[in-house]
C-alpha positions as CSV (number, residue, x, y, z in Angstrom):
1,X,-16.3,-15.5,0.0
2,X,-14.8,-13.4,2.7
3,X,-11.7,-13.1,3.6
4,X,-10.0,-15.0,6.6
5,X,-8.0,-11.6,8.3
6,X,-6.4,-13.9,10.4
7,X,-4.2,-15.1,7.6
8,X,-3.6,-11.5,7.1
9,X,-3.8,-9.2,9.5
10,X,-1.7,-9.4,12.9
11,X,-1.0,-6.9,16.0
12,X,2.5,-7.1,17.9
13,X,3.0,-4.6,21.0
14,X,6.8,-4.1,19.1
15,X,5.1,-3.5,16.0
16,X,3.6,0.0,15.8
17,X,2.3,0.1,19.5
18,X,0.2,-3.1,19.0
19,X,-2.0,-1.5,16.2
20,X,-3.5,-4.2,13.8
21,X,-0.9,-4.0,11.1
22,X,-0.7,-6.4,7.6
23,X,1.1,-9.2,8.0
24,X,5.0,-8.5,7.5
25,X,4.6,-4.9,7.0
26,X,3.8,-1.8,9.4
27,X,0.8,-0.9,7.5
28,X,-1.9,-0.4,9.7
29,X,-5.5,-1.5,9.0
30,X,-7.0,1.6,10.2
31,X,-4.6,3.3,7.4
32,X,-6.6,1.3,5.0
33,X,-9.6,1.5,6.2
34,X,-9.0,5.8,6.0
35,X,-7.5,5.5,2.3
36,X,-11.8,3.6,1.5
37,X,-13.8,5.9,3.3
38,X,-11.9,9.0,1.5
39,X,-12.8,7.2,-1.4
40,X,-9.1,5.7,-2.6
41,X,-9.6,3.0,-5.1
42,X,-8.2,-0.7,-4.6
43,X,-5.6,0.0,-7.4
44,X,-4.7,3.1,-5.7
45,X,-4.2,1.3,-2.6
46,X,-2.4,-0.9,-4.2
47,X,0.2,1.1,-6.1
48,X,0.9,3.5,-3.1
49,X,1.7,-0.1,-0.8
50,X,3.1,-2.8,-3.8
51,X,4.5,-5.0,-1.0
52,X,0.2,-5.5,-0.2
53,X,-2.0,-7.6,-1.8
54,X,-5.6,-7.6,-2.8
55,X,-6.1,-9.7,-0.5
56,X,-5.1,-7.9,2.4
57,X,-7.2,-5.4,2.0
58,X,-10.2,-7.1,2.1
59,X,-8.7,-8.5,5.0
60,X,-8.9,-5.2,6.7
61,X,-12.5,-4.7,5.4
62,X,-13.3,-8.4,7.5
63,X,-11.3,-7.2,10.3
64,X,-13.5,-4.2,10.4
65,X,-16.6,-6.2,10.3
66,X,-15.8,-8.7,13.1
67,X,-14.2,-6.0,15.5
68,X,-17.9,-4.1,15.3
69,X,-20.3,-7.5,14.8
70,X,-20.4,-7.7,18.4
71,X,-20.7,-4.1,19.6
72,X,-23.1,-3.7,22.5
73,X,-25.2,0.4,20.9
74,X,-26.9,2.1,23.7
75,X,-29.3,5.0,22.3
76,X,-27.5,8.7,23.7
77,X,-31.7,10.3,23.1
């Protein structure tokens, strides 16, 4: 089932220059979303930010998902 980022995942203008940050902290998704594409394992993740859950990292996977669902792709050839 995926994840509702909603319920996780909020952006605040006073809160790291509006950046989409985990709820209650000033981790930023795209931090995240760096620490999977370098290949960081959940658990890493984990241990490096205890106050986050597993949760909220999927959350920033779903965030990732709905913010490019939409995208209009224009060929550059």
């Amino acid at each position: 089932m995926k994840t509702d980022w909603r319920k996780h995942i909020s952006s605040d203008p006073k809160v790291m220059l509006g950046k989409p940050v985990i709820k209650g902290t000033r981790i930023c998704v795209e931090l995240i979303l760096e620490k999977l594409a370098e290949g960081e394992e959940l658990k890493q993740i984990l241990e490096s930010h205890p106050t986050i859950s597993r949760k909220d990292v999927f959350a920033c996977m779903s965030f990732a998902v709905d913010s490019v669902k939409n995208e209009t792709t224009y060929s550059l050839a």
